[in-house]
Steps between C-alpha positions, in 0.01 A plus 500: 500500500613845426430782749460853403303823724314753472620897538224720531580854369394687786795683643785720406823330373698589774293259733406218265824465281619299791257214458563417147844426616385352804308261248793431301694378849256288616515321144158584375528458094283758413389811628154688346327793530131636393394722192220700639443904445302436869385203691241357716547674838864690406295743242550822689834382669810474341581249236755487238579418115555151467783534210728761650462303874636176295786720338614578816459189667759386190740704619495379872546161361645223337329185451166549593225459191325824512077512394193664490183362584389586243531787263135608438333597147279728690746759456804416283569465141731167369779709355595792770481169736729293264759786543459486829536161554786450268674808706422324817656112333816715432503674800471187736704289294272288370279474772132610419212281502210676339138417637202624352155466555157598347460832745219486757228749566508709810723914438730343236243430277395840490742759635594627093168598498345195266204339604616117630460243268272220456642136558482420184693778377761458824549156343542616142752755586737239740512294204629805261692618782745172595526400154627897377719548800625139409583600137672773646718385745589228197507726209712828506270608169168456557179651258180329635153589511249364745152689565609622861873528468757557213793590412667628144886488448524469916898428554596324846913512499642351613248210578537304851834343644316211574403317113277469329355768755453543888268237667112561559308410711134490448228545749208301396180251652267545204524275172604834297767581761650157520503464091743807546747326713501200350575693201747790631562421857809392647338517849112444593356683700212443747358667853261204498121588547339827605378386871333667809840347709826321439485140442737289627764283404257167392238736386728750256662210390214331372394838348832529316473150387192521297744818379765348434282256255311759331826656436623137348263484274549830346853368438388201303233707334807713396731213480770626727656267788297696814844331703670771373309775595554580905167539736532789749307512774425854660407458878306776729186537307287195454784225618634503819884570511584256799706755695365400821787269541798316346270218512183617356731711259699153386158319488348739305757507205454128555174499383543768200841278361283154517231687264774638238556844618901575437510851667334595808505931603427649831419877601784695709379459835308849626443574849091553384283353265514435197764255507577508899782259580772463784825580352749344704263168406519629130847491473597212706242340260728585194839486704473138540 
């Protein structure tokens, strides 16, 4: 299993720089961060880019794998974000992991003044958007025309350090969403299921595992080896992160691994909810 966490943007660089290299001590493989213009309860407290946090998180690094969770249509455009992300690849040596997802509703979806789209049109324009921004980060030429996004004579020199392009990682539970990765992904993405509470260990499992087939099948349907693409598991939402304990933490991954999950991410532990954890727990957790 591979173990990555999450940084939430919330606070100057001067106090949080120091636990993206705290996560590279305690081994951690990846780091991420989130790509919101405001979220949930942090809207009218501070919160910062996700790019420019990652960029500096490169810098006060060296091995860690460096990600967002995710990059969000709601308010980007494939190619500024390709040269973005192929500045942040060089900048971290090779490091960047890109995940996107289909935007959800909520002050991104409406904060540049557009009304918030319909789910069928959210759908439509994840599909255009992972498959441009894949051409991009691919192609350092690029004319294409889709009916939300194009671009004509884009250029993206230098292209990625990592080839054919950076990783992505796409966040996906529907059958449109999981075509995507099985298509473009290099990582899968899931939260599991929108619930009223966590679920635990046995319970999220079982969740992911009906997942994790769903997700199989839109390999074969695409006829792509779904053992190649990794399954990433984001705790702290509807599945339960196990950080209770070493023992309910090591028999929570447990359960995750035996379903075909590969990489397993946990919140930075905050004092207060969301995400309240015990941090000497955390990093004896990840010490060990």
């Amino acid at each position: 299993m591979h173990f990555g966490v999450v940084v939430l943007p919330e606070l100057p660089w001067a106090q949080v720089g120091e636990r993206w290299r705290k996560a590279e001590e305690l081994g951690l493989e990846h780091g991420w961060t989130y790509d919101h213009l405001a979220w949930r309860s942090f809207r009218d407290q501070a919160w910062y880019s996700a790019i420019p946090t990652l960029t500096a998180a490169a810098l006060v690094t060296h091995r860690l794998r460096l990600g967002t969770l995710v990059l969000s249509p709601n308010f980007r455009h494939p190619l500024p974000l390709a040269k973005e992300l192929i500045t942040l690849d060089d900048i971290s040596g090779g490091r960047l992991i890109a995940g996107i997802g289909a935007g959800g509703q909520g002050w991104d979806a409406t904060a540049l003044g557009q009304p918030e789209w319909s789910r069928q049109e959210r759908g439509e324009r994840f599909v255009e958007f992972v498959t441009l921004t894949d051409l991009l980060l691919r192609h350092k030429e690029l004319t294409w025309s889709g009916r939300y996004y194009s671009v004509s004579e884009a250029r993206t020199y230098p292209g990625c350090v990592q080839q054919p392009r950076a990783p992505l990682a796409i966040a996906a539970t529907g059958p449109t969403g999981m075509r995507l990765a099985a298509e473009h992904g290099d990582f899968w993405v899931t939260t599991g299921l929108t619930t009223t509470g966590r679920l635990g260990p046995v319970e999220g499992a079982a969740v992911v595992a009906a997942q994790v087939r769903r997700l199989e099948d839109a390999c074969h349907q695409v006829g792509r080896d779904a053992s190649t693409l990794r399954k990433l598991v984001l705790t702290g939402f509807a599945l339960d992160p196990g950080l209770s304990s070493g023992r309910a933490f090591h028999e929570t991954v447990r359960r995750y691994e035996d379903v075909g999950v590969t990489d397993f991410v946990v919140h930075w532990p905050r004092r207060s909810e969301p995400f309240a954890a015990e941090m000497a727990l955390f990093e004896e957790i990840f010490s060990s």
